[in-house]
PAZAPA-4460 file (N, C-alpha, C; in steps of 0.05 Angstrom, whole numbers, plus 32768, in hexadecimal, padded with zeros to 4 digits):
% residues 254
    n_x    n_y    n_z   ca_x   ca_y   ca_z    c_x    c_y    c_z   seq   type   mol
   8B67   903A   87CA   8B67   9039   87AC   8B6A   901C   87A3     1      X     A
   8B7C   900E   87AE   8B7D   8FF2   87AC   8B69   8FE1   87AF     2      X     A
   8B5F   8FE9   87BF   8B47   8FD9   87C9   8B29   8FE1   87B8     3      X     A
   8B2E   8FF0   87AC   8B11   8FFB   879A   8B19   8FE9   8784     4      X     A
   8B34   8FEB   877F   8B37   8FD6   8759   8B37   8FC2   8768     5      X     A
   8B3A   8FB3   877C   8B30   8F99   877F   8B16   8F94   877E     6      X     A
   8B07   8FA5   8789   8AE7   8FA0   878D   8ADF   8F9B   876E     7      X     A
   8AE2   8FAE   875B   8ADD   8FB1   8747   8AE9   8F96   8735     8      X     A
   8B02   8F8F   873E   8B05   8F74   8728   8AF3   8F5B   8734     9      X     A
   8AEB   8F5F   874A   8ADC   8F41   8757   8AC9   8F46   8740    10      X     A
   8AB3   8F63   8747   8A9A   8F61   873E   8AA2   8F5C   871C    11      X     A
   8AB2   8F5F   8713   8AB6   8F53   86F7   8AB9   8F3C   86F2    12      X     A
   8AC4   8F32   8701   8AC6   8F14   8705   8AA8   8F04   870B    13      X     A
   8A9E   8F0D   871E   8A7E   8F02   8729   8A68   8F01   8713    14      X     A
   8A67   8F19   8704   8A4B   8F1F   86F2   8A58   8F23   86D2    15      X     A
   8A72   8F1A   86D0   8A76   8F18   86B7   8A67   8EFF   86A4    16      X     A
   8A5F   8EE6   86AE   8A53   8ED3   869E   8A35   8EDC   86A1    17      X     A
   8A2E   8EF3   86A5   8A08   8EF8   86B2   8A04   8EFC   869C    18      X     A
   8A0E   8F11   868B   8A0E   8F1C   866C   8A0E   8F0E   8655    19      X     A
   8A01   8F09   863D   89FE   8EFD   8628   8A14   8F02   861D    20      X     A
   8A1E   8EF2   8608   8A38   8EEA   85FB   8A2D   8EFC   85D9    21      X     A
   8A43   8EFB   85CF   8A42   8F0D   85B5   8A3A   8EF6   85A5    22      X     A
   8A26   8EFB   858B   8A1A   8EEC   8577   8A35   8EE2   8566    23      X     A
   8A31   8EC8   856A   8A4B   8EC0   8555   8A5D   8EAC   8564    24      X     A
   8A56   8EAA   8581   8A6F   8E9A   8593   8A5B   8E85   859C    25      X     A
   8A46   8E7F   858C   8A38   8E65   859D   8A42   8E4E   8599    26      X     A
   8A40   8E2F   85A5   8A58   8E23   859D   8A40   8E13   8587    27      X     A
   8A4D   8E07   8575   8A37   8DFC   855C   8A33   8DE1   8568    28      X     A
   8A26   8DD8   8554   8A0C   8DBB   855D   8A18   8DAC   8551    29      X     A
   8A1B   8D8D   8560   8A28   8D7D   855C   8A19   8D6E   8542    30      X     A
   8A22   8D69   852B   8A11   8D56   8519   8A07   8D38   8514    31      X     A
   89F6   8D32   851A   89F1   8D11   8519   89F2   8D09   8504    32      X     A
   89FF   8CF3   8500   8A0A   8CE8   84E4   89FD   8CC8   84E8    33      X     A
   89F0   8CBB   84D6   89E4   8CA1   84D6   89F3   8C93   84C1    34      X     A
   89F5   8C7D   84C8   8A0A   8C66   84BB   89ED   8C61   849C    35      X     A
   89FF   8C66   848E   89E4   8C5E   8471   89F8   8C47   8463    36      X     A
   89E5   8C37   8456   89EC   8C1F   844D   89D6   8C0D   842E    37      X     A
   89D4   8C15   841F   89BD   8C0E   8409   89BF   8BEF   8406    38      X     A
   89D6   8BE3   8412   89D1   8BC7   840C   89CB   8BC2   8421    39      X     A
   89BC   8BC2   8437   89AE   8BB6   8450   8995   8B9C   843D    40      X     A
   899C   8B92   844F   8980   8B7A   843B   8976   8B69   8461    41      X     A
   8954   8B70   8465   8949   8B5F   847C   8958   8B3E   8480    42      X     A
   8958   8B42   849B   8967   8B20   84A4   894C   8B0E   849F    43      X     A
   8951   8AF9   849A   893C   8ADA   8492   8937   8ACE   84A7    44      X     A
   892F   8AC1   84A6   8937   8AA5   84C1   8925   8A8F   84B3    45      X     A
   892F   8A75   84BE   8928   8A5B   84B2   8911   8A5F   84C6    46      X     A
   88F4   8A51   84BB   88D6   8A46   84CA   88DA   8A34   84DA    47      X     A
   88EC   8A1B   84CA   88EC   8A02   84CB   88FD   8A09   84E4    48      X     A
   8911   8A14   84EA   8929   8A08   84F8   8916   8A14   8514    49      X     A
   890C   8A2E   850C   88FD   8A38   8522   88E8   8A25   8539    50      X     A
   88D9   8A0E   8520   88C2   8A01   8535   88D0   89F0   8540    51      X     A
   88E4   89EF   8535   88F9   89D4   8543   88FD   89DA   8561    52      X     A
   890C   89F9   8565   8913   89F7   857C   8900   8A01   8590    53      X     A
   88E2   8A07   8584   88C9   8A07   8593   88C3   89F0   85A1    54      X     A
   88C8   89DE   8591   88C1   89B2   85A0   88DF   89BA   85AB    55      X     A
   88F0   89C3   85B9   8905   89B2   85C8   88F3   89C6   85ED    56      X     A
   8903   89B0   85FC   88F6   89B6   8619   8907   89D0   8622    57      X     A
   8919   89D9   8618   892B   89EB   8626   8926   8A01   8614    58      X     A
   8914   8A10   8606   890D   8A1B   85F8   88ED   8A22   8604    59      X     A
   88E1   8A0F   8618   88CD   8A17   8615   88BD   8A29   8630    60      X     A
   88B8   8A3C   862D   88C1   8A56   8643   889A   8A5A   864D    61      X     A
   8891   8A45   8642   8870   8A53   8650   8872   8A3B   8668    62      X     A
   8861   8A47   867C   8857   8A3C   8699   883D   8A32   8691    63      X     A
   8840   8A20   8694   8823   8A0C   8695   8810   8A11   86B5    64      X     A
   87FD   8A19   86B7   87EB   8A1F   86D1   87D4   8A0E   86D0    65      X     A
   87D4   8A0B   86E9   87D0   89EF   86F5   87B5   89FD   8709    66      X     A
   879A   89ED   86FF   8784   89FC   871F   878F   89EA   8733    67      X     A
   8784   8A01   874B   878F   89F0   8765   877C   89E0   876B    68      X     A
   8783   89C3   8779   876E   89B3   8784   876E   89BD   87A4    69      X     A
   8758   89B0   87A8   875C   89B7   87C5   8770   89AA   87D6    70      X     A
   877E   8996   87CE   8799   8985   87D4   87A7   899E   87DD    71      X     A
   87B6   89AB   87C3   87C2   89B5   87B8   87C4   89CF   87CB    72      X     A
   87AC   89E2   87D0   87A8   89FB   87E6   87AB   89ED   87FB    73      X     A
   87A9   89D9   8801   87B4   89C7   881F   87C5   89CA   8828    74      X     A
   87DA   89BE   8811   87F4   89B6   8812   8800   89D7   8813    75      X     A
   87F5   89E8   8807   880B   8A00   8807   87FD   8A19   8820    76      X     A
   87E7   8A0F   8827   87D6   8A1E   8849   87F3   8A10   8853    77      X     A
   87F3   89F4   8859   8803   89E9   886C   8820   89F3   886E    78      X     A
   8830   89F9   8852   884B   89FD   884C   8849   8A1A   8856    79      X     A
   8832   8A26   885D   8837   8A4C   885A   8833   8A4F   887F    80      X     A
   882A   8A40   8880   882C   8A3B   88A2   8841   8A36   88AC    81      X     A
   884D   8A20   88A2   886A   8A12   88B1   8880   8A2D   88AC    82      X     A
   887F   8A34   8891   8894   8A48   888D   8891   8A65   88A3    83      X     A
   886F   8A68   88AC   886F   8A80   88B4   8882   8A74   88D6    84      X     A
   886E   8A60   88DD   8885   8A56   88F3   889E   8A4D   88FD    85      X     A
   88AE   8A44   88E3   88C7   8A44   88E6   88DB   8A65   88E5    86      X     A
   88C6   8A79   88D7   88D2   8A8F   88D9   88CA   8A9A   88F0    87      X     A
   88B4   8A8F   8902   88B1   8AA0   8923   88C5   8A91   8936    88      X     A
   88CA   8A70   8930   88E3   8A6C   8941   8901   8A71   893E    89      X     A
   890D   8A77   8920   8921   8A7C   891C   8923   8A9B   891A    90      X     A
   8916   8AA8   8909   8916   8AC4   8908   8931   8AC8   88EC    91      X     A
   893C   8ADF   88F0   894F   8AE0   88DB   8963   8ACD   88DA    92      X     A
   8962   8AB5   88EB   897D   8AA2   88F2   897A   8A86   88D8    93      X     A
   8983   8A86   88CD   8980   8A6E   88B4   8990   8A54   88B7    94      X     A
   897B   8A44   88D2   8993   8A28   88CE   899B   8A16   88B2    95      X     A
   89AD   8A0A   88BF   89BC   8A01   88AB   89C6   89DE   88B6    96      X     A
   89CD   89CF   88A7   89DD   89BA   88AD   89C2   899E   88BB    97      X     A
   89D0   8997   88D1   89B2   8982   88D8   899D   8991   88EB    98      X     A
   899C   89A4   88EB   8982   89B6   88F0   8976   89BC   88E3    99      X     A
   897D   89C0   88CC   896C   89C4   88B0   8968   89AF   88AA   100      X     A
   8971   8997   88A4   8960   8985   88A4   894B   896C   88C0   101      X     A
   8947   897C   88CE   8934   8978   88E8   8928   8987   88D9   102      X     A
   8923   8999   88D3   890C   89BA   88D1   8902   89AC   88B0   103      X     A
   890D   899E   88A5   88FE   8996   8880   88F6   897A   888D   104      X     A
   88FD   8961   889E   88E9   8948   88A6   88D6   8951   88B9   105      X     A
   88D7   8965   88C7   88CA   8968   88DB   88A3   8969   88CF   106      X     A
   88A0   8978   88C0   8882   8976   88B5   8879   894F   88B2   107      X     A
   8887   894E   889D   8884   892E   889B   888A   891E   88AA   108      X     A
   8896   8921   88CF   889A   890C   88DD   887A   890C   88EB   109      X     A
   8872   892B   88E8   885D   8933   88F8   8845   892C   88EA   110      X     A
   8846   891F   88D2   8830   8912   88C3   8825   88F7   88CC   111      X     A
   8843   88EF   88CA   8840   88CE   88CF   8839   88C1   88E4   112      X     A
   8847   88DC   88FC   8836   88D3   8916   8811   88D9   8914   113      X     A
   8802   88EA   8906   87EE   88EE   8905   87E2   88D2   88F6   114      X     A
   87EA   88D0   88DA   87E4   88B7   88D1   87E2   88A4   88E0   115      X     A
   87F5   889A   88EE   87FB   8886   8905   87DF   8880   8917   116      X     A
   87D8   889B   892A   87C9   889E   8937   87B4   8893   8933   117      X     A
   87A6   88A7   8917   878E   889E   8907   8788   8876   8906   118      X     A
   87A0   8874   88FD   87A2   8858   88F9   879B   8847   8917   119      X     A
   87A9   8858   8925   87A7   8846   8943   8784   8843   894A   120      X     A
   8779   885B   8946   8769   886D   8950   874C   884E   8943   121      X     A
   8751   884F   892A   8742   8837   8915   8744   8820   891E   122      X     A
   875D   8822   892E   8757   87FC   892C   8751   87F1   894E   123      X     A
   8753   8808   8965   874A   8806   8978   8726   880F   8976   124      X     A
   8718   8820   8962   8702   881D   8968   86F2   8805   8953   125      X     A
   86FE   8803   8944   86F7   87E8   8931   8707   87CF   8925   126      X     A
   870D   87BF   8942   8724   87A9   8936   8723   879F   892C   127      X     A
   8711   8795   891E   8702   878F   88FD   870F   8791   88E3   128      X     A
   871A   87B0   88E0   8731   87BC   88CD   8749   87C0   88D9   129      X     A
   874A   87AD   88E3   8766   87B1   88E4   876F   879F   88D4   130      X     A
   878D   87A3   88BF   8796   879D   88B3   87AA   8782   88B8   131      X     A
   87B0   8786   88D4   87BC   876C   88E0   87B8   8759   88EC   132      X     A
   879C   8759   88ED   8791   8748   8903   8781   8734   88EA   133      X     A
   8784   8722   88FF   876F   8704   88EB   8753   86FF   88F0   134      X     A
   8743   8700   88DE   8723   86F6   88DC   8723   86E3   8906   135      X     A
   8710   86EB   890C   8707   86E2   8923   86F1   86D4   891D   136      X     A
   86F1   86BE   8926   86C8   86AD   8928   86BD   86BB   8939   137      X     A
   86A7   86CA   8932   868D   86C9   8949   8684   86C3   8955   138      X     A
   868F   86CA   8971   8687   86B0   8988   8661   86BC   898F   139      X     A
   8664   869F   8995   8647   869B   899D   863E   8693   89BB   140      X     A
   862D   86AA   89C7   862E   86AB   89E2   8616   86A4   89E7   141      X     A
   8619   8687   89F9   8604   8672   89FA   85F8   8676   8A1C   142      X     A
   85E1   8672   8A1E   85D1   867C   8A37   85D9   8659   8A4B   143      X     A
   85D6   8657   8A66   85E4   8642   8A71   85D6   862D   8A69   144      X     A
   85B9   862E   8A60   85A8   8615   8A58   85A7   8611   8A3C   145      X     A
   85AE   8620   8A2D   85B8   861F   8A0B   85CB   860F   8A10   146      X     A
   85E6   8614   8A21   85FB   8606   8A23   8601   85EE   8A2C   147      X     A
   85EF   85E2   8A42   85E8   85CD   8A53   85DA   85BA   8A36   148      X     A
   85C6   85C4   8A2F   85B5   85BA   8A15   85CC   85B5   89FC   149      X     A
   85D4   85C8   89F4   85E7   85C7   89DE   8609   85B2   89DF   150      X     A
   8618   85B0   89F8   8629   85AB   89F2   8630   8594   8A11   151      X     A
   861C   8596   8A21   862D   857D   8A33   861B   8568   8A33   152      X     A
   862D   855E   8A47   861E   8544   8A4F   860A   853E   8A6D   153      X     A
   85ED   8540   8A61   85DB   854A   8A6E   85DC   852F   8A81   154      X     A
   85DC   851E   8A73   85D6   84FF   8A82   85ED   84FE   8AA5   155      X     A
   8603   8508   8A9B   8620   8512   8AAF   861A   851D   8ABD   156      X     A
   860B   8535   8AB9   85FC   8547   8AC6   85E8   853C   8ADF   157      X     A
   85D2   8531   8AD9   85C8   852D   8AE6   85D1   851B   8AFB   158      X     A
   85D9   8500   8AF1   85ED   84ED   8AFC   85FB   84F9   8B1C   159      X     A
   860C   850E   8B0E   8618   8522   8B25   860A   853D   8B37   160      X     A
   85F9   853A   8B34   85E2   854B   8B40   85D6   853B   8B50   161      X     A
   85D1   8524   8B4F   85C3   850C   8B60   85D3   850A   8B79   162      X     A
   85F0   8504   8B6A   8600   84F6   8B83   8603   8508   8B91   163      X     A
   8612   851B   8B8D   860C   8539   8B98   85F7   8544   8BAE   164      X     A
   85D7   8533   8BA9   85BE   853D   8BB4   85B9   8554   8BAC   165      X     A
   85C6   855D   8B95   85B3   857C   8B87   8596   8571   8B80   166      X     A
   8588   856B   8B8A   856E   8561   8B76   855B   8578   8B6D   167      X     A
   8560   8591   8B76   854F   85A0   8B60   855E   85A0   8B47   168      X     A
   857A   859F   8B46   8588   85A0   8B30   857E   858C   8B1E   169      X     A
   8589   8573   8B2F   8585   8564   8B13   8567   8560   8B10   170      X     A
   8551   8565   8B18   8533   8570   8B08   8537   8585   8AEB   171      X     A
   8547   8595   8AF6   854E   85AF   8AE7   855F   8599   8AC8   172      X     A
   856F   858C   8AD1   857A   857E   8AB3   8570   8568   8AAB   173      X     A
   855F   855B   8AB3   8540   8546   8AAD   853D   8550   8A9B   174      X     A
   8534   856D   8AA5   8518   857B   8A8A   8537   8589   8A7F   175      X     A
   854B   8597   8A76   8553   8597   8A62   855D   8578   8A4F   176      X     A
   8561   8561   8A53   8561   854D   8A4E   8547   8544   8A40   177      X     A
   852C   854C   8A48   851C   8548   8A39   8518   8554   8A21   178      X     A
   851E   8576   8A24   8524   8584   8A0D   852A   857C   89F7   179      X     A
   8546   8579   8A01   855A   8573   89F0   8558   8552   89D5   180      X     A
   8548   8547   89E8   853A   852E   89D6   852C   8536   89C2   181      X     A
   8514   8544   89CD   84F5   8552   89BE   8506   8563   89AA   182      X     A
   8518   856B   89AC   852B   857D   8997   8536   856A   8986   183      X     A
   8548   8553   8988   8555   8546   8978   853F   8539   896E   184      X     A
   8523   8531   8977   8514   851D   8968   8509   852E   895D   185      X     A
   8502   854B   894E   84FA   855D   8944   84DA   855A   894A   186      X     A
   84DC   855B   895F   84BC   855F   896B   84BE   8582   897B   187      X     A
   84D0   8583   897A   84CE   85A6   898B   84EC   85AE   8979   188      X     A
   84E8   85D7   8978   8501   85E2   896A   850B   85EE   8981   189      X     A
   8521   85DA   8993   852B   85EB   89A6   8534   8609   89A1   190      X     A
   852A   861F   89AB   8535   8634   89B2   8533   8646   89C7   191      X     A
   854B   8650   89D6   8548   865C   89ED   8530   866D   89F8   192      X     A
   852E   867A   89E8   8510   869B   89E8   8502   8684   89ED   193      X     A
   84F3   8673   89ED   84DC   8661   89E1   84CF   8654   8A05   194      X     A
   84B6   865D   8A02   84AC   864D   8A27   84A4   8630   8A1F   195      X     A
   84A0   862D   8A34   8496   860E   8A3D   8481   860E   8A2A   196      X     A
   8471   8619   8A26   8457   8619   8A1A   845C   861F   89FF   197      X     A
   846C   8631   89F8   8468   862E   89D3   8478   8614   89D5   198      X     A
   848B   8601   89E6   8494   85E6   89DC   847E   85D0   89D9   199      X     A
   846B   85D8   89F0   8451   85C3   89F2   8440   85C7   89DC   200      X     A
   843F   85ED   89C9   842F   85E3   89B0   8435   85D9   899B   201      X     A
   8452   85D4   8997   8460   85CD   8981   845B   85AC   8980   202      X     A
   8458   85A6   8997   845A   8580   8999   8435   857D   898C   203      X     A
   8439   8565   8974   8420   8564   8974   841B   8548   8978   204      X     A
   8421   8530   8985   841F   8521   898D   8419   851F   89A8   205      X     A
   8401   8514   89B1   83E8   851C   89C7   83FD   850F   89E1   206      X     A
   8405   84F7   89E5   840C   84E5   89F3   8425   84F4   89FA   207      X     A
   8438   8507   89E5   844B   850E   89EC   8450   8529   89F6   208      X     A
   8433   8539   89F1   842F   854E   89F9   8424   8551   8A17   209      X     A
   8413   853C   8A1B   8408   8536   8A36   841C   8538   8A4E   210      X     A
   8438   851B   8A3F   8446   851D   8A52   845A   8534   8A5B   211      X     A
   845A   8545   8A47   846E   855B   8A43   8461   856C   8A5B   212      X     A
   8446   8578   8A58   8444   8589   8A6D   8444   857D   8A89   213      X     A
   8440   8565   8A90   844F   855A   8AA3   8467   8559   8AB4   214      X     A
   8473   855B   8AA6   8492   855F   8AAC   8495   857E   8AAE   215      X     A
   8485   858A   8A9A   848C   85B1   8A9C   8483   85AE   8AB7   216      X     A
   8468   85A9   8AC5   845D   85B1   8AD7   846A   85AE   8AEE   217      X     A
   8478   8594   8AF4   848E   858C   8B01   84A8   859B   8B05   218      X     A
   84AE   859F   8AEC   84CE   85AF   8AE6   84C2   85D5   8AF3   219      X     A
   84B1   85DB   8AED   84A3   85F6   8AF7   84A0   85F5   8B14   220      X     A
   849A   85DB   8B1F   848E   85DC   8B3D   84A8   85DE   8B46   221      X     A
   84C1   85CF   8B47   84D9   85C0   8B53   84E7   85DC   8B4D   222      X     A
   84ED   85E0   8B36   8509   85F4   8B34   8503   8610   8B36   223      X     A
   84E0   861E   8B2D   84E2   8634   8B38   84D9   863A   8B55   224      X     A
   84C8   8618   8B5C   84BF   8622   8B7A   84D4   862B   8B89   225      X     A
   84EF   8626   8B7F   8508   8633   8B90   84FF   8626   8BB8   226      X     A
   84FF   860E   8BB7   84F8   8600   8BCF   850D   85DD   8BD6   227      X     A
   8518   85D6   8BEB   8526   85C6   8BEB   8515   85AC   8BE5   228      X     A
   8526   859F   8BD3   8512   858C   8BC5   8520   8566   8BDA   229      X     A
   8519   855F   8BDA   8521   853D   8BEC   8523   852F   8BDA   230      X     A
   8538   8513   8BDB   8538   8508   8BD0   851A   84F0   8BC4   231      X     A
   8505   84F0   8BDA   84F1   84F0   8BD0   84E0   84FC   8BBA   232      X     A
   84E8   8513   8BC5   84CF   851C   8BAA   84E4   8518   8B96   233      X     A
   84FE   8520   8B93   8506   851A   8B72   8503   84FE   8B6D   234      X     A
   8506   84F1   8B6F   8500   84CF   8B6A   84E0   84CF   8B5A   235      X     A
   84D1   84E4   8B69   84B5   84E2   8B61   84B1   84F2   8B48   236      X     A
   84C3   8505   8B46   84BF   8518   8B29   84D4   850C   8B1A   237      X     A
   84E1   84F7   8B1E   84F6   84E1   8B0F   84E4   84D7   8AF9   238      X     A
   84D2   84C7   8B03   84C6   84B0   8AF4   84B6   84C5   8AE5   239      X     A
   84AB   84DD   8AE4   849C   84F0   8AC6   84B4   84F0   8AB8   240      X     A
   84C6   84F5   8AC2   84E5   84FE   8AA9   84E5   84E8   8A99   241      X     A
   84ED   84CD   8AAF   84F7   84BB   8A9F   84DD   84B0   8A8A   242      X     A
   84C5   84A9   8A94   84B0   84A3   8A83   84A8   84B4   8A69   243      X     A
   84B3   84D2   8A66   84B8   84E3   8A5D   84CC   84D0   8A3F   244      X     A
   84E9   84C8   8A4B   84F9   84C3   8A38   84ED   84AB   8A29   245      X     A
   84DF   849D   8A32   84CD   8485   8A2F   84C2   847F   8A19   246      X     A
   84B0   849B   8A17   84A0   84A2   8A06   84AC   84A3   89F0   247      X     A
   84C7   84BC   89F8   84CF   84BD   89D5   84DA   84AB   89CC   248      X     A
   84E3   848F   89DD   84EB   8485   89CE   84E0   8476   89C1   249      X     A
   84CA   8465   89CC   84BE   845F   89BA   84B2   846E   899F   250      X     A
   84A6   8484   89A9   84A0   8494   898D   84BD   8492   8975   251      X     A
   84CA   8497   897A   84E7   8493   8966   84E3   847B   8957   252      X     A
   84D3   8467   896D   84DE   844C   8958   84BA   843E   8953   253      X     A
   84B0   845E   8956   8497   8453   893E   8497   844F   891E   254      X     A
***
């Protein structure tokens, strides 16, 4: 019996809120009340004071955009690189102190050595630009009979070729000695490229042309016959050389 009025007060207890409530116990609606006020009057604002703080710099909130040059996509290809690689060697680890600053010179030490290079690179293939070096003269690279002709002393020359017994030699500096006259007396334009024969058409004086191929014919027999020459026969192709100088000189002091 006990146990039935228990059952029975649970189930009163369980399904008593399932049932609708009597008309009259609802709880009422809260009322919204608005603040009213008939003297409200709109706020103003000064124009003037307004454009003012339009012109100040801390006021002024637009981004100015900038096209990229191609500098510019360079410089930030390059910066999106280094960052991706400083984040594959460090990873989540964030140095700090003088490792961080190795890791911010490091791009720019790695410039300057490139610069450097370039620079090296310029002035080893064109020492010309280089910036440190001084104007050079143009040397002038003279063939051994340009130079014999041009700058010694042919008369020495021969002199010491004699005593010596070179005598094809000194045949060989006879006839540049004769050259070298027919040049200074502007009867021939010494120049190296130039044969025996365009010198013989340039001479137009018969007596001096006569003797000229004389001496070529001589100077041709002796130094290319490539044959040991005696002090006889030079003695004998002596007197064309010297009769040779003979000539011009008197011609000079026609």
């Amino acid at each position: 019996m006990i146990r039935f009025i228990l059952a029975i007060s649970l189930c009163f207890l369980c399904f008593g809120n399932v049932f609708p409530q009597a008309e009259g116990t609802t709880d009422s609606i809260a009322e919204i009340r608005y603040d009213r006020n008939e003297d409200l009057k709109p706020a103003t604002f000064n124009k003037s004071e307004i454009e003012a703080y339009k012109s100040l710099e801390e006021f002024d909130y637009l981004d100015l955009v900038e096209n990229d040059s191609w500098w510019t996509r360079f410089k930030r290809f390059i910066n999106l690189k280094y960052e991706q690689f400083t984040a594959w060697l460090f990873g989540d680890y964030t140095p700090g102190g003088f490792l961080q600053f190795i890791i911010t010179i490091f791009p720019y030490v790695i410039l300057a050595i490139v610069l450097g290079f370039v620079f090296w690179l310029i002035t080893r293939l064109d020492p010309k630009s280089s910036l440190l070096s001084t104007p050079v003269e143009p040397e002038v690279f003279l063939s051994e009979e340009e130079e014999i002709i041009q700058s010694k002393d042919i008369s020495r020359l021969i002199e010491e070729a004699i005593a010596n017994k070179e005598y094809r030699l000194a045949v060989r500096y006879y006839y540049l000695l004769n050259l070298k006259r027919l040049d200074e007396n502007g009867i021939i334009s010494y120049q190296f490229q130039k044969t025996n024969q365009d010198y013989s058409a340039e001479i137009q004086k018969e007596t001096i042309k006569h003797q000229f191929r004389k001496i070529t014919r001589l100077y041709d027999f002796i130094w290319y016959g490539d044959f040991k020459v005696s002090e006889t026969d030079f003695r004998l192709a002596e007197r064309g050389f010297i009769q040779m100088n003979s000539i011009l000189e008197n011609s000079a002091n026609e």
